[in-house]
C-alpha positions as CSV (number, residue, x, y, z in Angstrom):
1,X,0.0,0.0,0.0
2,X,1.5,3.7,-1.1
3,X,2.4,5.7,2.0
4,X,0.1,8.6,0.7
5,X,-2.9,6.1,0.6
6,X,-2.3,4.7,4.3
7,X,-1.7,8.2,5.5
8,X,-4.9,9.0,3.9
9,X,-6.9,6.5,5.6
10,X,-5.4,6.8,9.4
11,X,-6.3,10.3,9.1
12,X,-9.6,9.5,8.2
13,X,-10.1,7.0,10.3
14,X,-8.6,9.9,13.4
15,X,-11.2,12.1,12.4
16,X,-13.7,9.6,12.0
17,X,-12.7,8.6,15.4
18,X,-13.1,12.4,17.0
19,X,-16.3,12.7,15.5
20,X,-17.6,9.3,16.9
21,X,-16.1,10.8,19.9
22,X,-17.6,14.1,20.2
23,X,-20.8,13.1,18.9
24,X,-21.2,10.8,22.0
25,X,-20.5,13.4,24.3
26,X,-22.6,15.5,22.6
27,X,-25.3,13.5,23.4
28,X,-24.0,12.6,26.7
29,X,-24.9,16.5,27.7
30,X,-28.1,16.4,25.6
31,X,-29.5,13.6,28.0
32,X,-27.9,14.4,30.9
33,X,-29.3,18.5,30.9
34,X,-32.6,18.3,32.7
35,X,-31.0,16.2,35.6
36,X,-28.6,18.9,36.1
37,X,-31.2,22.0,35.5
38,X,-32.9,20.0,38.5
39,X,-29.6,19.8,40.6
40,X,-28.6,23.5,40.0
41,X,-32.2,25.0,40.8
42,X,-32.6,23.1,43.7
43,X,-29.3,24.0,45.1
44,X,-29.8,27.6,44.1
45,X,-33.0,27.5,46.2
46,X,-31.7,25.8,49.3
47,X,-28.4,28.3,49.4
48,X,-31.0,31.6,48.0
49,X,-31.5,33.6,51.6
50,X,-35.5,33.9,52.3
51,X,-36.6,37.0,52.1
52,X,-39.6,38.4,53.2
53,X,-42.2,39.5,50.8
54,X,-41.7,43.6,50.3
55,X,-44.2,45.4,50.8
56,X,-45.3,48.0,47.3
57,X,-44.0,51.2,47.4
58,X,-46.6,53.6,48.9
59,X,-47.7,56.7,47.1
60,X,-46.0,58.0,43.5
61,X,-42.9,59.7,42.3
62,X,-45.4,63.2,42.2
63,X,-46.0,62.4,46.1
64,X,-42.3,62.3,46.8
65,X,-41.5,65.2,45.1
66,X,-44.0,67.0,46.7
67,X,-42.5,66.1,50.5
68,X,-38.7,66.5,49.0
């Protein structure tokens, strides 16, 4: 077999390979997301300080100018 040929087909065959490769990974994340959207918002909401609810801003912007 020429050299050209075989160097020709093992770098096929390496990009072949890497595609294989990150395709799998690739699919890896796809099927793996929702479990870690789950993780990450229920660790955001068990670390997220509680707050109490704020109470609406009384009167306007015309009110406060009117005192300031």
């Amino acid at each position: 077999m020429p050299v050209i040929l075989e160097a020709m087909l093992v770098s096929a065959g390496m990009l072949i390979i890497f595609a294989l490769a990150f395709l799998g990974i690739y699919l890896l994340a796809i099927t793996m997301m929702p479990i870690e959207r789950s993780l990450s918002k229920m660790i955001w909401d068990a670390t997220t300080p509680k707050r109490p609810p704020t109470a609406p801003p009384k009167g306007s912007f015309r009110d406060f100018s009117r005192n300031h």
